[in-house]
N, C-alpha and C positions, 0 to 999 in steps of 0.2 A: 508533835505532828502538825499543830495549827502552823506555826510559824513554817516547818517546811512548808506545806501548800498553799502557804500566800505566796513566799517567795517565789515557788513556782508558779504558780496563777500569774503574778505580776510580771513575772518576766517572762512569761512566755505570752501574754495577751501583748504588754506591749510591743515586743521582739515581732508577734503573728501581724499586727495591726498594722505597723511598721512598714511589713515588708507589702502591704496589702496597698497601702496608700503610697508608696514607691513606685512599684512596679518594676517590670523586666530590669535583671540588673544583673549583671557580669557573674557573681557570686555563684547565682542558680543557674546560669550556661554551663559553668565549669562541671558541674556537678551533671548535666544534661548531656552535656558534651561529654563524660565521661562512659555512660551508659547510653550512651549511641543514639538517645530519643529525640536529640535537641531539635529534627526536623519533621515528627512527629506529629506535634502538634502547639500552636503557636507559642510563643515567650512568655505572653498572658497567663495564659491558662497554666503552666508549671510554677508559674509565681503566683498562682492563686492557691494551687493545690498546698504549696510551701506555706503560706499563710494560713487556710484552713487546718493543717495540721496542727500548727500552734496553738491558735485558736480555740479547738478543740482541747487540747490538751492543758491549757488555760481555763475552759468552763467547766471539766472536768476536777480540777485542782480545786478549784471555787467550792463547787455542789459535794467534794469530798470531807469537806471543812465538818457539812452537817451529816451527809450518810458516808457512812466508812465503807459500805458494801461497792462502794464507786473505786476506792483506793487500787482494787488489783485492774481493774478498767484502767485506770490512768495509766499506772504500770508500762502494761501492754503498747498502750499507745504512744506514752516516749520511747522504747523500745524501737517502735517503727520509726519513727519518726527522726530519731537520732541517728539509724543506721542508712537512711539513704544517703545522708552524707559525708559519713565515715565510709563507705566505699572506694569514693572519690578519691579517698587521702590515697589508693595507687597511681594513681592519674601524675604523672609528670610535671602538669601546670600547678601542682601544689608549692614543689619544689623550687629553689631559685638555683640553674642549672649556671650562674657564673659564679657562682659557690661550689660547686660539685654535686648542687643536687642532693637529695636525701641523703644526710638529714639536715641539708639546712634549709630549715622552712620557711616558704614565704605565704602564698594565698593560703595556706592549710592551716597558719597561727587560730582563725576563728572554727575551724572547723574542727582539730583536734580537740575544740572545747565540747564538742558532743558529744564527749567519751565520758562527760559528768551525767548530761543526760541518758545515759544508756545503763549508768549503775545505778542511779536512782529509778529509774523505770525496772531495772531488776530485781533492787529489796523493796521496791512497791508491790512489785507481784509475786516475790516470793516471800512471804515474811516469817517463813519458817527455818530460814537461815540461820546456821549458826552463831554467834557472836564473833568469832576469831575469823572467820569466812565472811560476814560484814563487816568487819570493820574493814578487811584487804579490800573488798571489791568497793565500799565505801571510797577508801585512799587513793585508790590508785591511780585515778583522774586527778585528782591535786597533785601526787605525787607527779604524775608525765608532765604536767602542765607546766609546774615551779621547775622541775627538773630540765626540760627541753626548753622551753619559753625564756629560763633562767639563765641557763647555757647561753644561749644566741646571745644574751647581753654583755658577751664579751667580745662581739664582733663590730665592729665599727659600723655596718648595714641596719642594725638593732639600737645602735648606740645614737643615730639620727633617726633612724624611726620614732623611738621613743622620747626626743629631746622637746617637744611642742605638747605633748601632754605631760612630761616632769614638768616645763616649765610652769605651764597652770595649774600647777596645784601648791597651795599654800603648806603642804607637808612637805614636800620635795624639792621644791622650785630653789628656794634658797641654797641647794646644793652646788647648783651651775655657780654661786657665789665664791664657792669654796675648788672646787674642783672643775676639773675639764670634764667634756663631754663623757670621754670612752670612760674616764675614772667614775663620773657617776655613776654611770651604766654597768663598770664592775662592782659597783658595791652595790647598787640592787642586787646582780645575778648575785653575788656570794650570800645575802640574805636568804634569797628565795632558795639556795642550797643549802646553808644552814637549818631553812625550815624544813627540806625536806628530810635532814637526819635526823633533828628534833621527832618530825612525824613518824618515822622508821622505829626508833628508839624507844616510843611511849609505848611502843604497841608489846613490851618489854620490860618497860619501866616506868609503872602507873604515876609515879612523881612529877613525869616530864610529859602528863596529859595534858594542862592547864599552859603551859611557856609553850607547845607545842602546836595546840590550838589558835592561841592568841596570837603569835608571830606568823603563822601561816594563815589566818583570816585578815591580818591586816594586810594582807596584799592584796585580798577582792575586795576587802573593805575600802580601799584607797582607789581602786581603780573603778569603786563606783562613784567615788566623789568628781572622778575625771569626766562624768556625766554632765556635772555641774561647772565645774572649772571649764573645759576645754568648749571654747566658742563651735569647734567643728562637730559634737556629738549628739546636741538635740534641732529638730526643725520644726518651725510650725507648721509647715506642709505637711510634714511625713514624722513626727511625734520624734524620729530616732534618725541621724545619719547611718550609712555602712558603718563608720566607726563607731557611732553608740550601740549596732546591732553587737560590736565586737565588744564591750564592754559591757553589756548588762547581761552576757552569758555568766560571769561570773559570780552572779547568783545563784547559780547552778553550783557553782564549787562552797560555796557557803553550805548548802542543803546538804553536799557529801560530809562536811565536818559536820555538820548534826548527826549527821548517824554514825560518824567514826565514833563521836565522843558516845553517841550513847550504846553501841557498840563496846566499847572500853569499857565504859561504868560496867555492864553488865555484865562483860567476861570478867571484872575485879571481884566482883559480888560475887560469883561462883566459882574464883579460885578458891 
C-alpha cells in the first residue's frame, strides 16, 4: 500500500502542480465546454479548481502513507475527481470525426486514462471487496487502455503521433532502424494485445500472473521513461508539458496492477 500511495502522491502532486503553473489550457475548456460552464466563470478559476483537485488528492495520498484512517477519504476524492472528466468522453471533440468518430480517439487518449483513477479511488473506499470483483475492476483500466490505445496503433494517424516519442527512447527508437513507421506502430499495438489476453487469462490461470504483469507494466514503465527521453515532456516553467501531463497518468495504471496482482495472490490463497 506504501508504494501505491507514493505513486499516487507523486503523480498526482505533480500532474496538480503542473497544471497550476500552466494555466488555462485547451484540455479543461473541452471538458467545460462540455458541461456548458465554460462562460461561467473565468478560464482561471476552472484551471485552479482542476489543480486543487489533484493537489488535494496528492496530500491525501502522502498523510495516508502514515494514518490509514485517511485511505477511504482519498478514495472518495479520486472518485470525484476522475469523473468530471470522464463525462466529457460524450462530447464529440474527443473523437476525430475524419476517422468516423468514436471510437477513434483523439483529445480523449489522456482522458480515458481516468478510468484508472476512478478504480483506484473505488478499492480505496471500498475495501471490503471481493478479490475476483478486485481484481476485474482493478484490470479493467489497463485492460481499455492497451486494448483501445493498442488498437489505434494500427492506423497511420497514431503511427505518426507516436513516431517522436519511440524515436527517443533508447528501448524502442532502434526500431525505426529495422522497420517502417506503420510496421513499428503494428508491433507495439500487437504487444499491448498480446498483454491484454496475457491479463484476461491470469485471471484463470495463476501461472500466467507474473509473464502477465511484467509485459503489461512494461508499457507504463516505458512510457515513463519518455519523460526523460522526449525533449517535449518536462518544462522548467511548468514542471510537465500537456504531453508530460499525458504520460505520467500512467502511473495510475501501475497502481491498478498492484492491486490486480494482489487481488490474484489472494483469490489463489483461498481457492
Amino acid at each position: 500500500m506504501t508504494i501505491v500511495l507514493l505513486l499516487l502522491g507523486i503523480s498526482t502532486a505533480l500532474l496538480g502542480l503542473s497544471i497550476m503553473l500552466l494555466g488555462p489550457h485547451k484540455h479543461i475548456t473541452l471538458t467545460t465546454d462540455f458541461y456548458l460552464i465554460t462562460e461561467v466563470l473565468p478560464a482561471n478559476i476552472f484551471n485552479l479548481l482542476a489543480a486543487l483537485a489533484l493537489i488535494t488528492s496528492a496530500t491525501l495520498a502522502f498523510l495516508s502513507i502514515k494514518k490509514e484512517s485517511l485511505i477511504p477519504i482519498l478514495g472518495y476524492v479520486l472518485i470525484a475527481t476522475s469523473l468530471v472528466p470522464l463525462g466529457s468522453l460524450l462530447s464529440n471533440s474527443m473523437w476525430i470525426a475524419s476517422m468516423g468518430g468514436f471510437p477513434v480517439i483523439g483529445s480523449g487518449q489522456g482522458v480515458i486514462k481516468y478510468f484508472a483513477l476512478l478504480s483506484i479511488g473505488i478499492l480505496l473506499s471500498k475495501r471490503t471487496l471481493s478479490p475476483r470483483i478486485s481484481a476485474w475492476l482493478s484490470i479493467f483500466p489497463v485492460l481499455l487502455v492497451l486494448l483501445w490505445i493498442g488498437g489505434m496503433k494500427f492506423t497511420l494517424l497514431e503511427a505518426q503521433g507516436i513516431e517522436a516519442l519511440v524515436k527517443s527512447s533508447p528501448f524502442m527508437g532502434w526500431m525505426y532502424g529495422f522497420f517502417s513507421i506503420q510496421t513499428t506502430s503494428n508491433i507495439i499495438g500487437v504487444y499491448d494485445l498480446i498483454a491484454v489476453v496475457l491479463l484476461i487469462l491470469a485471471m484463470y490461470y495463476p501461472k500466467l500472473i507474473t509473464p502477465a504483469i511484467l509485459m503489461s507494466g512494461m508499457v507504463f514503465v516505458v512510457t515513463q521513461s519518455f519523460l526523460v527521453t522526449f525533449p517535449g515532456s518536462l518544462s522548467s516553467e511548468t514542471i510537465l508539458s500537456t504531453t508530460g501531463h499525458f504520460l505520467i497518468k500512467d502511473l495510475w495504471f501501475l497502481v491498478c496492477l498492484f492491486f490486480y496482482y494482489s487481488a490474484l495472490i489472494s483469490l489463489e490463497q483461498n481457492s
